[in-house]
C-alpha positions in Angstrom: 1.8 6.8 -1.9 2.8 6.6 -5.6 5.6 5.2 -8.0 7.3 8.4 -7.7 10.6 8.1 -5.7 14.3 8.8 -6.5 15.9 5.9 -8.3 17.8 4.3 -10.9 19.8 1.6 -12.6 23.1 0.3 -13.2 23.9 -2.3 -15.8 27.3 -3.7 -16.9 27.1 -4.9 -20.3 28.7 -8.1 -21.8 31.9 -7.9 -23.4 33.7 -9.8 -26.0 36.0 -9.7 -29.0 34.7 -12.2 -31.4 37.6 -14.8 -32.3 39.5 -14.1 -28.9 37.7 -15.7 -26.2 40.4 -15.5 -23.8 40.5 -11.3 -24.7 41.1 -9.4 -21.2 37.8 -8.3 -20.6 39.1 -5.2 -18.3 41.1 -4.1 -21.0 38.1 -4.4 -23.7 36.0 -2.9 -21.2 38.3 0.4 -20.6 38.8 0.7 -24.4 34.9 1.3 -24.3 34.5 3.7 -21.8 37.6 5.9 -23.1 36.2 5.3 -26.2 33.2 7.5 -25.4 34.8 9.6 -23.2 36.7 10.9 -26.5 33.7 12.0 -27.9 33.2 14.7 -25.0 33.5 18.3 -25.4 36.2 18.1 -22.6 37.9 15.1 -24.9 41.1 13.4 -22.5 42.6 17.2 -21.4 40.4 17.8 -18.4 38.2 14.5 -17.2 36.2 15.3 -14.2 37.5 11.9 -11.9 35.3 10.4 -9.3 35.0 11.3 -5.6 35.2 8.5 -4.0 35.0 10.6 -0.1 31.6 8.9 0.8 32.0 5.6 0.0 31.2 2.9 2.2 30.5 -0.3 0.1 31.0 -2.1 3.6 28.4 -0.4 5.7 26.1 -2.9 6.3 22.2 -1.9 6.8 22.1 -4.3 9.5 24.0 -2.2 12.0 28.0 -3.1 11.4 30.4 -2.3 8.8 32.7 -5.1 7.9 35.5 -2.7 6.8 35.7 -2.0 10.4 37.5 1.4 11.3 38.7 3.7 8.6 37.9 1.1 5.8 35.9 3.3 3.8 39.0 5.4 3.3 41.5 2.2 2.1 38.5 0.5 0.1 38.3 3.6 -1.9 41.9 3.6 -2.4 41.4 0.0 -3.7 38.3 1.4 -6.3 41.2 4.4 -7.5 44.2 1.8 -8.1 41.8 -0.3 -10.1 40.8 2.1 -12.2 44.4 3.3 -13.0 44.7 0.2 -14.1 42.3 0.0 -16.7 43.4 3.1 -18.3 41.5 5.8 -15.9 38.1 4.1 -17.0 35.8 6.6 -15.1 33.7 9.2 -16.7 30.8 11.3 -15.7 28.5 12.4 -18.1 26.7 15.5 -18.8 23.2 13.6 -18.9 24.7 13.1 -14.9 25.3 8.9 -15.8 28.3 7.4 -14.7 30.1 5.3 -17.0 33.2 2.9 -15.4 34.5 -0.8 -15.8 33.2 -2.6 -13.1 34.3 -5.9 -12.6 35.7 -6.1 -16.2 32.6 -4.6 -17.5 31.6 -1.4 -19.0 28.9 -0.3 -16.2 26.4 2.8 -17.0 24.9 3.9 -13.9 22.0 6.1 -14.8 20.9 9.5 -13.3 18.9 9.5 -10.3 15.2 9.8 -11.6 11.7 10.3 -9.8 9.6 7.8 -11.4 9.5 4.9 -13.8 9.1 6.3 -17.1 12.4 8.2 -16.7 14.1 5.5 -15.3 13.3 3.2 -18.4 14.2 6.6 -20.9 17.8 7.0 -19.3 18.6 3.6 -18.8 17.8 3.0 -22.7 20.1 5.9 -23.1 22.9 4.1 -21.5 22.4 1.5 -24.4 22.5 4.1 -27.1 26.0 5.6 -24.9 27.3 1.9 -25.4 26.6 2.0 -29.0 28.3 5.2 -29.9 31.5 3.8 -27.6 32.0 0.8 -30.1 31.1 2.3 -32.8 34.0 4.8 -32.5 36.6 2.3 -31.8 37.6 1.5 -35.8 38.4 5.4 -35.6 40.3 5.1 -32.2 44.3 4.5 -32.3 45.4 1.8 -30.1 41.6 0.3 -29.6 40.0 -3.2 -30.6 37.7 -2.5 -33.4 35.5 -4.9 -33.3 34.4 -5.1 -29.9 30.8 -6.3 -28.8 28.7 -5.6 -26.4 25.8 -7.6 -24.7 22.7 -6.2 -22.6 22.8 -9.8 -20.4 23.9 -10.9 -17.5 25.7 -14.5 -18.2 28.4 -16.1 -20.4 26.9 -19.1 -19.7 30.0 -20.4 -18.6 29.6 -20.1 -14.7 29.9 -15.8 -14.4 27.4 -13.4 -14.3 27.4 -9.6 -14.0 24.7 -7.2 -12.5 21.8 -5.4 -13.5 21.2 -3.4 -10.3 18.4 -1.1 -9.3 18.8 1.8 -6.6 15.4 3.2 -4.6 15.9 6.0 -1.9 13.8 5.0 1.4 13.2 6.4 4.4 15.9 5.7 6.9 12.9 5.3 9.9 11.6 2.0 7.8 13.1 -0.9 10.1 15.4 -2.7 7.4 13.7 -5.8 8.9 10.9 -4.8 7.3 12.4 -3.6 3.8 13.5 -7.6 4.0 10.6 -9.3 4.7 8.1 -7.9 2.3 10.5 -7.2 -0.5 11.8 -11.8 -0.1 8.3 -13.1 -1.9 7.7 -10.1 -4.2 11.5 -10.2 -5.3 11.4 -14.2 -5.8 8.2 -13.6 -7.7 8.9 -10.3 -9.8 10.8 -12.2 -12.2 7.9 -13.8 -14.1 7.4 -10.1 -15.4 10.5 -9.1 -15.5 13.1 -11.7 -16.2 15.0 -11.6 -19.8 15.3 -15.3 -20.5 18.0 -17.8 -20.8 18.5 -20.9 -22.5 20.5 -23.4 -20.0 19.8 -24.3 -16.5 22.5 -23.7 -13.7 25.1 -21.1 -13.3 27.6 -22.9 -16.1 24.3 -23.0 -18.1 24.4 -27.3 -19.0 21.5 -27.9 -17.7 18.8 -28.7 -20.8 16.4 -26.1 -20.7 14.7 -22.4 -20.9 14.2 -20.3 -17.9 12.5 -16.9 -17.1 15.3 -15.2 -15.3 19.2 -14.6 -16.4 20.0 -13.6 -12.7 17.7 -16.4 -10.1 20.8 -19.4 -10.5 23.4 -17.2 -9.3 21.5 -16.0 -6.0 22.5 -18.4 -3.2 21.3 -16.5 -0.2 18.8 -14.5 1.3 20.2 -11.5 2.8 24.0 -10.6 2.7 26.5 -7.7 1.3 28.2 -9.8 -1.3 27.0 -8.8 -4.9 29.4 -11.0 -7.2 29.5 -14.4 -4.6 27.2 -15.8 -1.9 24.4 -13.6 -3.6 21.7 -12.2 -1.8 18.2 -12.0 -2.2 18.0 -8.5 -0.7 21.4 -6.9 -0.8 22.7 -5.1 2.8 24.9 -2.0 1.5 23.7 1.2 3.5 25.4 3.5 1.3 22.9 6.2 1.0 24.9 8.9 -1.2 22.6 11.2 0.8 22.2 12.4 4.0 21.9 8.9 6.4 19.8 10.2 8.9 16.6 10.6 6.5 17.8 8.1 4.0 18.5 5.0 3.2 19.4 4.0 -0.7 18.0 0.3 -1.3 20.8 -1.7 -3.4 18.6 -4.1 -5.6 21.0 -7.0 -7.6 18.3 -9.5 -7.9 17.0 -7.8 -11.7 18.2 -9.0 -15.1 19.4 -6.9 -17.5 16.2 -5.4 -19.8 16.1 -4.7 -23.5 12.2 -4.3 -23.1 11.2 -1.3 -21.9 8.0 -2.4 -20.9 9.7 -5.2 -19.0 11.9 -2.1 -17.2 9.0 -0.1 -16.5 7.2 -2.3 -14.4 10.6 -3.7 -12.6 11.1 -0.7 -11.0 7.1 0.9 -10.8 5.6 -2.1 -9.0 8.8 -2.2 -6.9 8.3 1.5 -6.1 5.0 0.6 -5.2 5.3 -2.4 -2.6 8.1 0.4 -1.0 5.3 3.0 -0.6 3.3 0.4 1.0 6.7 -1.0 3.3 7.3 2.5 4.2 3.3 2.9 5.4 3.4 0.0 7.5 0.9 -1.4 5.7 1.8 -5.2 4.7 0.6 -7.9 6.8 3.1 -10.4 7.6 1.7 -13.5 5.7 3.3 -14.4 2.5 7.2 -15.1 3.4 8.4 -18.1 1.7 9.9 -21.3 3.5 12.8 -21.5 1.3 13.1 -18.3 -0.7 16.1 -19.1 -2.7 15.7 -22.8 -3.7 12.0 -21.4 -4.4 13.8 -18.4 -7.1 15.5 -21.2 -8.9 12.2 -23.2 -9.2 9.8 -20.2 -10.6 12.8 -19.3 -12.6 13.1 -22.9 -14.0 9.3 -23.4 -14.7 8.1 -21.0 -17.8 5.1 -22.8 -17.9 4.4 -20.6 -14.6 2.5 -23.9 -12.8 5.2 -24.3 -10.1 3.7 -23.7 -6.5 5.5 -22.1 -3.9 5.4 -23.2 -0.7 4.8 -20.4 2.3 5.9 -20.5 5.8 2.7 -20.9 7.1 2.3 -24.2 5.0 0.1 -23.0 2.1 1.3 -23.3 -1.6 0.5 -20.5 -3.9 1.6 -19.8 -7.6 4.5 -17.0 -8.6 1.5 -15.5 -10.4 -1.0 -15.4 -7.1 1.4 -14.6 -5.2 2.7 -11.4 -7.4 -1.5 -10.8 -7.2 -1.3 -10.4 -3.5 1.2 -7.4 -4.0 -1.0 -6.2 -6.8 -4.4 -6.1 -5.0 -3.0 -4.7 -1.9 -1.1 -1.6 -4.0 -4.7 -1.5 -5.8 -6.2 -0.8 -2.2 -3.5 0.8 -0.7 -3.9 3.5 -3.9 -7.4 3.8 -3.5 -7.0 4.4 0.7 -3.9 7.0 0.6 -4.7 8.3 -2.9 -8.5 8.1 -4.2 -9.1 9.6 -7.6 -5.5 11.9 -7.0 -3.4 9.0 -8.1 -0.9 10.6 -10.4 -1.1 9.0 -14.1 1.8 6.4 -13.7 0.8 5.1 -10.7 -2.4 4.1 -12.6 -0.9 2.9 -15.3 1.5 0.6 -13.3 -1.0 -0.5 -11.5 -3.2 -1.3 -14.9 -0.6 -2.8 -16.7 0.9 -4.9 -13.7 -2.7 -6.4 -13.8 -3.1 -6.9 -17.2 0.6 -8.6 -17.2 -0.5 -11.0 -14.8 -4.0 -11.8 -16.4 -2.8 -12.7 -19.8 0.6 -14.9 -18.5 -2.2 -17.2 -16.5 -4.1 -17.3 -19.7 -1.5 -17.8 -22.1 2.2 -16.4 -21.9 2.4 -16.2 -25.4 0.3 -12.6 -25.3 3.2 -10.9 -23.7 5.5 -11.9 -26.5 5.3 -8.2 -27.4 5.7 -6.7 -24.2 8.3 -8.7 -22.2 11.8 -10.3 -23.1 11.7 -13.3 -21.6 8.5 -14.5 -23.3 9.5 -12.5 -26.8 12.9 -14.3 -26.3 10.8 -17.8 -26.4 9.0 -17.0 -29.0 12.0 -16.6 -31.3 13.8 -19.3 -29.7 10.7 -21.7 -30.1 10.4 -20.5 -33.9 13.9 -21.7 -34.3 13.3 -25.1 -32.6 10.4 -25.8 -34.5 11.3 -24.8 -37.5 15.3 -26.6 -38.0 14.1 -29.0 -35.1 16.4 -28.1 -32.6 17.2 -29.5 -28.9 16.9 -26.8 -26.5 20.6 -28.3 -25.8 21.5 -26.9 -29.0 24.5 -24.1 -29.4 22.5 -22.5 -32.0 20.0 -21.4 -29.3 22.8 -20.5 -26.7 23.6 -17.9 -30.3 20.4 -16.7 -30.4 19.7 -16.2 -26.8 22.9 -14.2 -26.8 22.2 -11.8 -29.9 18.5 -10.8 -28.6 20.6 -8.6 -26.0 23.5 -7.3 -29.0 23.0 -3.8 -28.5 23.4 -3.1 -32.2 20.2 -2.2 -34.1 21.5 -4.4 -37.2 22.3 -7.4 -35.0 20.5 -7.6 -32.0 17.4 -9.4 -31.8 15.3 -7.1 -29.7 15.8 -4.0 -32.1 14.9 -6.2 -35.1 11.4 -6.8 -33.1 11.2 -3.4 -33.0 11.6 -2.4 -36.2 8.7 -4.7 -37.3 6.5 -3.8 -35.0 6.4 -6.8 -33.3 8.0 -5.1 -30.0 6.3 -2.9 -28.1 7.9 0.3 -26.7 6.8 3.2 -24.1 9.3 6.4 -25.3 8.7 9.0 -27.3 10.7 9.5 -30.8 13.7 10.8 -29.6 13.1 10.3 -26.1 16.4 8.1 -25.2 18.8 10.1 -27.8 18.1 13.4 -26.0 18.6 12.0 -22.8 22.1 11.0 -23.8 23.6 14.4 -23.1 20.6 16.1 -21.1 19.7 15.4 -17.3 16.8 15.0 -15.5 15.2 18.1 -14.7 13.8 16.9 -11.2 16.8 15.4 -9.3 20.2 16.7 -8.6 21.4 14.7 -11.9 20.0 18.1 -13.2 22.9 20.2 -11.6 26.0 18.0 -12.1 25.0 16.8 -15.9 25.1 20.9 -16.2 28.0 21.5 -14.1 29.9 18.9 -16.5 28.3 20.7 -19.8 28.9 24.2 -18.7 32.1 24.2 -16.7 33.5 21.0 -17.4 37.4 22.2 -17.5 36.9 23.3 -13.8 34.8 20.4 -12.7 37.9 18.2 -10.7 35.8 15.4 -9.7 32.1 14.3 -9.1 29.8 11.7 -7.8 26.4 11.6 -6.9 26.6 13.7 -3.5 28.9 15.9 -4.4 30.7 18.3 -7.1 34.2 19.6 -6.8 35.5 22.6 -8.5 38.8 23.4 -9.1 38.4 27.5 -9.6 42.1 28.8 -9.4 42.1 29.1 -5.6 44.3 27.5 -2.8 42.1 24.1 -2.7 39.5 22.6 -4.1 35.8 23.8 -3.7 33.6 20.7 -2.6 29.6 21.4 -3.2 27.9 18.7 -1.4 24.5 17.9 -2.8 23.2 15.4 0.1 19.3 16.0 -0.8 18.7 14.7 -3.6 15.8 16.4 -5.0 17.6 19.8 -4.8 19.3 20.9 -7.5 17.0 20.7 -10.1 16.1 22.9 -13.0 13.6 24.4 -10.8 16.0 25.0 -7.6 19.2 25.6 -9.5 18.2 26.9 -13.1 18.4 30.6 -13.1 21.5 30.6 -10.7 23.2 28.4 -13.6 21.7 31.0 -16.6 23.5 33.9 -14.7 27.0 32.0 -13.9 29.0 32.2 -16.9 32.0 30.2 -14.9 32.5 28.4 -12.4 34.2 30.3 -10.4 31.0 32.9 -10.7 29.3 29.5 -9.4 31.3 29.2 -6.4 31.2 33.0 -5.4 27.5 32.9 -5.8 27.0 29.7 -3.6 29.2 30.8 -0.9 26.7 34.4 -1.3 24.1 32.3 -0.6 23.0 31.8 -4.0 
């Protein structure tokens, strides 16, 4: 009925060391994340690794698993060997983030959160978890110094890397569903919520600026590959949870998002058109007759004047058609919810219609709000000003250090600083939630296990934490709802176990 609902994001960050194109980017990548991990209380002596049990990265939501029989169990094998390789690069946090080289990229995979504010503060922690990683490298024997690091999701050069969301749902919502309401609105969400790019095309040579980093490299419209053949709507059924009340939705189709703004409404209006999903209460009229060719056009067309063209023959703009999602949430609201609405829900709701208003009056009012119209600005500044070609390296530069997560280099921050970017956190909000959990989710009891115990904590994920307490084998707590342990639930059980050990004895009491 609201925006609240367990979620989060996972971002791998660009990598490079300047002068060395052809750098291994695992290797740069592992030197991050080891980097950080360094800076841990438990240091390299005791590093909690990951379970990897529950995975099932080849469960498809559409009834089959290609891994067929036992897979899970050899795929997982596949996820430990690789990360041997890159120098054990696997860490879990005390804030209850992951942080791992994914696909030769540093990837920080935020706590599960229960509504959108949180999920903006802790993935902007993951940024400032980034920063410290680099910055310690001069200090680190055996690292690259000078290793950078991009919040993007191109090279330009024909790859791209993820910026995925996660959204617990109701297992009882027909996936059929989930895929044909989410199709328009996800072809469509971009226009407030894509981070720009200069170049057309997955290599980037074609002349030009579009609203979305992510909408080239999408090829499909439903599938389980997330780095070829894209999807629109991504098929994993890997609920970390229990999978007869839950499903966990895997979203690939968002860009990478320095403005927090731009973040907030990614995931609240999305929260939103899976409140209404879940309800039953979307009519079946706005699919599109070619979704994917139609993602490439909107993404292509700042201007925001391309039309989309429906199934049912009708054409309608990104703009109108995002409007259709925002006046049904606006009723839907007013029907479930009335004058109960819970503050973020109105506040999505207001600024998703404010967005909207002011990019079909002029784009150029959101240059404070959202990155890929701030990125325009600056870009257009440049072009005007030296009189460059939107073909011109110079912009491919600038594109790129908008998303340098260094305050002294990267683009965004500079905004900032000026005040000509605007931001949602508190002072202080992100920096505390580097080494602090949510307080709502079960993020709350394994960021604490970590912090407390962490010399007995053998491994972790997000449905599970396993202690290793001195006995015969090692103690697995499952955690398969994942709004129990919280600070509420688990807080004054935690104040009164000194160890783990008096952990384990006081779970297997019954608490």
């Amino acid at each position: 009925m609201s925006v609240r609902r367990v979620m989060g994001t996972e971002v791998e960050y660009g990598v490079s060391l300047p002068g060395q194109p052809s750098a291994n980017a695992m290797l740069l990548s592992a030197q991050v994340v080891n980097s950080y991990a360094n800076t841990l209380p438990a240091g390299r002596a005791r590093r909690a690794s990951w379970d990897f049990e529950e995975e099932s990265p080849l469960r498809d939501a559409r009834g089959f698993d290609l891994g067929g029989s036992g897979a899970g169990g050899a795929i997982a094998q596949e996820f430990i060997e690789a990360e041997e390789d890159a120098g054990m690069a696997n860490v879990i946090l005390p804030n209850g983030a992951r942080l791992y080289v994914d696909h030769a990229h540093p990837e920080y995979s935020s706590p599960e959160v229960t509504n959108p504010l949180d999920a903006v503060r802790w993935d902007k922690a993951g940024e400032l978890v980034m920063l410290e990683a680099i910055r310690r490298l001069p200090s680190t024997p055996g690292m690259h110094p000078a290793i950078n690091l991009y919040k993007n999701n191109t090279d330009n050069k024909g790859v791209s890397y993820g910026a995925h969301e996660n959204y617990l749902c109701r297992r009882d919502t027909p996936f059929a569903s989930l895929v044909r309401h989410l199709v328009p609105f996800f072809v469509t969400r971009q226009v407030v919520c894509g981070a720009g790019r200069v170049g057309l095309g997955q290599d980037g040579r074609g002349v030009g600026f579009q609203i979305a980093q992510r909408a080239d490299f999408f090829e499909v419209e439903v599938g389980l590959e997330t780095t070829l053949k894209r999807p629109i709507v991504n098929t994993r059924d890997e609920p970390h949870a229990d999978a007869d009340r839950y499903r966990r939705l895997h979203v690939i189709i968002g860009d990478a998002n320095m403005s927090e703004i731009s973040t907030y409404l990614k995931v609240g209006t999305t929260a939103l058109v899976l409140a209404m999903i879940e309800a039953n209460f979307l009519a079946d009229d706005l699919a599109i007759g070619q979704p994917v060719r139609e993602l490439h056009d909107v993404s292509h067309d700042p201007s925001l004047r391309h039309l989309i063209a429906l199934a049912d023959g009708r054409t309608i703009s990104a703009l109108d058609l995002q409007g259709e999602y925002l006046d049904r949430a606006r009723k839907y609201v007013d029907d479930r919810l009335g004058g109960d609405a819970d503050d973020q829900t109105r506040d999505v709701l207001a600024r998703w219609e404010s967005t909207l208003s002011r990019l079909a009056t002029d784009p150029m009012q959101l240059a404070g709000e959202l990155d890929w119209v701030a990125k325009l600005r600056l870009l257009q500044g440049y072009r005007e000003r030296d009189g460059l070609a939107w073909d011109s390296p110079r912009l491919q530069l600038v594109d790129l250090q908008y998303s340098d997560i260094r305050p002294e280099k990267g683009l965004y921050y500079r905004l900032v600083a000026r005040g000509a970017m605007r931001t949602l956190l508190a002072p202080g909000a992100a920096e505390s939630a580097v080494a602090t959990p949510p307080e709502d989710t079960r993020a709350y009891f394994r960021g604490e296990c970590l912090r407390r115990y962490g010399a007995s904590v053998a491994a972790a994920s997000w449905d599970s934490v396993i202690f290793d307490v001195g006995r015969e084998s090692l103690v697995r707590v499952p955690m398969m709802e994942p709004q129990r342990g919280t600070r509420a639930h688990v807080g004054e059980l935690l104040d009164r176990c000194p160890t783990a050990a008096d952990l384990v004895e006081a779970l297997n009491a019954g608490g």
